[in-house]
KEKE-3310 file (N, C-alpha, C; in steps of 0.2 Angstrom, whole numbers, plus 5000, padded with zeros to 4 digits):
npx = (4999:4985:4969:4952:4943:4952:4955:4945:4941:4952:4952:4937:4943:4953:4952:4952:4951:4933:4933:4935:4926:4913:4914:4915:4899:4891:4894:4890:4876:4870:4874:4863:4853:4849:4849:4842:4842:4837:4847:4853:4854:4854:4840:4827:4809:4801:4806:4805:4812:4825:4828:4831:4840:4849:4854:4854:4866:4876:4876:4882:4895:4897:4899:4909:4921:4920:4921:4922:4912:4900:4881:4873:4877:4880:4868:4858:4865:4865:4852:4851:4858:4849:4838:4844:4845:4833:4827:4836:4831:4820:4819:4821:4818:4813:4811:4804:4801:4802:4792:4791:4800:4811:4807:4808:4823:4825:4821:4832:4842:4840:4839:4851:4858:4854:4860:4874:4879:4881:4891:4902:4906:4909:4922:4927:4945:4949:4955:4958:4967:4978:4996:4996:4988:4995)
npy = (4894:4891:4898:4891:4897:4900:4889:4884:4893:4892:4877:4878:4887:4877:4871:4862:4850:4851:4850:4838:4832:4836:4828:4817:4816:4819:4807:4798:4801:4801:4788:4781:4786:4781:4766:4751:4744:4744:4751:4752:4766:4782:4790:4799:4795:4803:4805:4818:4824:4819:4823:4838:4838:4832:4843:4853:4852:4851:4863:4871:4862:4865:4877:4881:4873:4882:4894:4910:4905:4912:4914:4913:4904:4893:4889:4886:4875:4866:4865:4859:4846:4840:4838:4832:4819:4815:4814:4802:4794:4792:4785:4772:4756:4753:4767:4784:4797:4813:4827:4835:4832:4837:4851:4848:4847:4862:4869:4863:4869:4884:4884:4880:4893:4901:4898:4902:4915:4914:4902:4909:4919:4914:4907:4916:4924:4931:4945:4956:4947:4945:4944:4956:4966:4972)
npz = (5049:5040:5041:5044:5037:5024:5021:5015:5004:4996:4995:4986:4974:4969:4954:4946:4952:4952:4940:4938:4947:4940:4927:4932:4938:4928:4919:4927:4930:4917:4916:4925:4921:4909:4912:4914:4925:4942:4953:4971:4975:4985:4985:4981:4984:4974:4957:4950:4959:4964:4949:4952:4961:4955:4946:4953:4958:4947:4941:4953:4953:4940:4939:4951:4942:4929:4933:4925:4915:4905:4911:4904:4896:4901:4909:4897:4890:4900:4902:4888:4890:4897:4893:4881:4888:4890:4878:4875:4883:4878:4867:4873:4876:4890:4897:4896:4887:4896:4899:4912:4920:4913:4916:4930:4930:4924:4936:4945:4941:4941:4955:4959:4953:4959:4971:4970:4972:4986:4989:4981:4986:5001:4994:4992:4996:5012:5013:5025:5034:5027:5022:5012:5018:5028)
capx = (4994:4979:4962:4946:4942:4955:4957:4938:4943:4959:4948:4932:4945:4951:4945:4955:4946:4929:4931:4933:4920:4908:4913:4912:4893:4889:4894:4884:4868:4869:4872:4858:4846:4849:4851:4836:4843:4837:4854:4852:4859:4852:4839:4820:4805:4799:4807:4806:4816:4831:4830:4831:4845:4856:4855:4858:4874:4878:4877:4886:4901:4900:4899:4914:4924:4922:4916:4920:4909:4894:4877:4868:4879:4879:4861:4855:4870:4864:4844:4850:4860:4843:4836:4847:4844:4825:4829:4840:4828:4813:4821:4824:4810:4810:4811:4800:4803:4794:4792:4792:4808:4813:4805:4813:4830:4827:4823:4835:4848:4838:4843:4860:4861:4852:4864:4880:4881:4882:4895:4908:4905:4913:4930:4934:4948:4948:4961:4960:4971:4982:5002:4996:4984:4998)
capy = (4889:4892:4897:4887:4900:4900:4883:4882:4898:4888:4873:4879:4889:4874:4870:4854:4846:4851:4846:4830:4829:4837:4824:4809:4816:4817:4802:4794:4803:4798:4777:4780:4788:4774:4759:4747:4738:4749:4752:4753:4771:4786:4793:4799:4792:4804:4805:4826:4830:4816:4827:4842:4836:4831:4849:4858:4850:4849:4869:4871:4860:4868:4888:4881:4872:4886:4902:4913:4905:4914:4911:4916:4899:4888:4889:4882:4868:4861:4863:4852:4842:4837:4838:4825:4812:4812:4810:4798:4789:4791:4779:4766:4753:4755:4774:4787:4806:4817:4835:4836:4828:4843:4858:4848:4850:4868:4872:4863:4875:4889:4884:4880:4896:4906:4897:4901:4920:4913:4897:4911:4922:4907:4904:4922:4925:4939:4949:4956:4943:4942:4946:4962:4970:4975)
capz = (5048:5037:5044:5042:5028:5020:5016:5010:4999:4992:4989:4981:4969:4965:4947:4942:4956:4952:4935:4941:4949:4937:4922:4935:4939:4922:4918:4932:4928:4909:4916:4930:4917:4905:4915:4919:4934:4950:4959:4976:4976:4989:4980:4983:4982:4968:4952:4950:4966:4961:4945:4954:4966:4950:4942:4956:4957:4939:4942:4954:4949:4935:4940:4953:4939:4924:4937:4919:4909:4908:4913:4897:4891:4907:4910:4891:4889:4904:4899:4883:4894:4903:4884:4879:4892:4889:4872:4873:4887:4874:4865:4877:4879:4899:4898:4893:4888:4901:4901:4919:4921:4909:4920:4935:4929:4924:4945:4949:4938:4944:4962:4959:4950:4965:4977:4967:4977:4993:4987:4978:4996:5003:4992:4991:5002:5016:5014:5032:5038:5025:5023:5010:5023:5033)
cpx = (4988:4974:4958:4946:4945:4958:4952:4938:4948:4956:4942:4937:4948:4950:4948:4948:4938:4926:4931:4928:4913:4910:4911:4905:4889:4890:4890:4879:4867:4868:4864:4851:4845:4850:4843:4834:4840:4845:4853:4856:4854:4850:4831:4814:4802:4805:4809:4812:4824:4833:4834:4837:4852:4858:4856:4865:4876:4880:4880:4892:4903:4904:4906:4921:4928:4917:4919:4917:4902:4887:4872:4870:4879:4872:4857:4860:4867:4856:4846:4853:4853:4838:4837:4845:4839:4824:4829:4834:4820:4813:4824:4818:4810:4811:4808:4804:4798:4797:4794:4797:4811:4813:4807:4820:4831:4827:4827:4844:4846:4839:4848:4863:4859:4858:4871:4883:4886:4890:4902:4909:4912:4920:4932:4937:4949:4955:4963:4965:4978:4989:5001:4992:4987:5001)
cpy = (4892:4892:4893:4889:4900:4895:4882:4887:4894:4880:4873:4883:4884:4871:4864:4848:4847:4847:4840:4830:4831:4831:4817:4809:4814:4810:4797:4796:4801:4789:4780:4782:4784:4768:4758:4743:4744:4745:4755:4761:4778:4791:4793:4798:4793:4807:4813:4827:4825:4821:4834:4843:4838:4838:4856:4856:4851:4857:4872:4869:4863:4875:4886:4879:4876:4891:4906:4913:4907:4910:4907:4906:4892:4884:4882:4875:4865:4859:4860:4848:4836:4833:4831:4820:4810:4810:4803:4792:4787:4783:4770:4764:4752:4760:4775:4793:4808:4824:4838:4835:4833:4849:4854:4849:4857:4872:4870:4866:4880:4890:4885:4889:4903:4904:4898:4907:4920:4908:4903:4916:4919:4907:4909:4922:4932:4939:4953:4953:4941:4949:4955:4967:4974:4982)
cpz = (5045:5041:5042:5034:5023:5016:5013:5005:4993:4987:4986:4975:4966:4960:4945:4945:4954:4946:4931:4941:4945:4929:4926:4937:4933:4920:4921:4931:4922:4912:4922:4924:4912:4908:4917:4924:4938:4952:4964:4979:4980:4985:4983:4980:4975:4964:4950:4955:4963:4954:4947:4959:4960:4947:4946:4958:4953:4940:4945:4954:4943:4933:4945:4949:4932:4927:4931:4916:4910:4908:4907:4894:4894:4906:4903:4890:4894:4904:4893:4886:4897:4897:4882:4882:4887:4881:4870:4877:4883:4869:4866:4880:4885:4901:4893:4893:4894:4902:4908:4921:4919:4915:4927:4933:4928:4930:4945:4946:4940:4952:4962:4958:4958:4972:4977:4971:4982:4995:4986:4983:4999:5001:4992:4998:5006:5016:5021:5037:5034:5024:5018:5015:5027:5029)
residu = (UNK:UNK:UNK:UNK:UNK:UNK:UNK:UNK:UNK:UNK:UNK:UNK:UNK:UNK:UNK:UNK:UNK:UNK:UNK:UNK:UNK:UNK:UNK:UNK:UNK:UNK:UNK:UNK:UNK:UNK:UNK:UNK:UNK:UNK:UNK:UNK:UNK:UNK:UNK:UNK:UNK:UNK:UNK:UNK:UNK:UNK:UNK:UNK:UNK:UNK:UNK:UNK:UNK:UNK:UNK:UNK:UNK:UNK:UNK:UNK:UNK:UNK:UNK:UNK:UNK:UNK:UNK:UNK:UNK:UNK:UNK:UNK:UNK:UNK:UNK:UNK:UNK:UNK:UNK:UNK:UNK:UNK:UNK:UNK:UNK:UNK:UNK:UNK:UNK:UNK:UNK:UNK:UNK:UNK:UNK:UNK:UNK:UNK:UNK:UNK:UNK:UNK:UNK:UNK:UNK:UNK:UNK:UNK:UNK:UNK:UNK:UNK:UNK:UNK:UNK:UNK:UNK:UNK:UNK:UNK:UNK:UNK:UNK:UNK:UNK:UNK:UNK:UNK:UNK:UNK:UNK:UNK:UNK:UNK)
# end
């Protein structure tokens, strides 16, 4: 029977699964930052930290989904990702661009990316316990 570790090592390696989940985030982040309905969906009062929430996910999901791709490439794809929206929300008469919103998204890739160490810590498997060790 698997230890605890070993099955959170098995599923952070994983990558089909995260790849899910990082197109099904995206896609939610793109309809929430273009939609004018409020949707009643678990979110804080100010506008930056929601940014900042989204992008440290987005970062993660992503450094778990494609842990080769480097950062140098990660880092900017998802600062125009963030780009993009505002862009896109500049253009939409009940959204505004905002710079702010910008430099929230890039802490909250500078998190994610500061939290990635500790995360890949995590999936590696300890070999101490396992059938080559012997």
């Amino acid at each position: 029977m698997p230890s605890m570790k070993q099955q959170l090592a098995s599923l952070l390696s994983y990558r089909p699964l995260w790849r899910v989940a990082f197109v099904i985030s995206v896609l939610a982040i793109v309809f929430l930052a273009t939609t004018n309905n409020p949707y009643p969906v678990p979110s804080s009062s100010s506008d930056k930290v929601n940014h900042l929430i989204a992008f440290v996910e987005l970062t993660i999901l992503s450094r778990l989904a494609w842990p080769e791709l480097r950062v140098a490439w990660l880092a900017p794809a998802l600062l125009a990702f963030g780009l993009g929206i505002e862009v896109l929300q500049a253009n939409l008469p009940y959204r505004e661009f905002s710079l702010a919103d910008l430099a929230a998204d890039g802490a909250g890739i500078a998190i994610g990316l500061l939290l990635w160490p500790a995360i890949r810590r995590a999936g590696k498997a300890d070999l101490r316990n396992s059938p080559e060790s012997l």
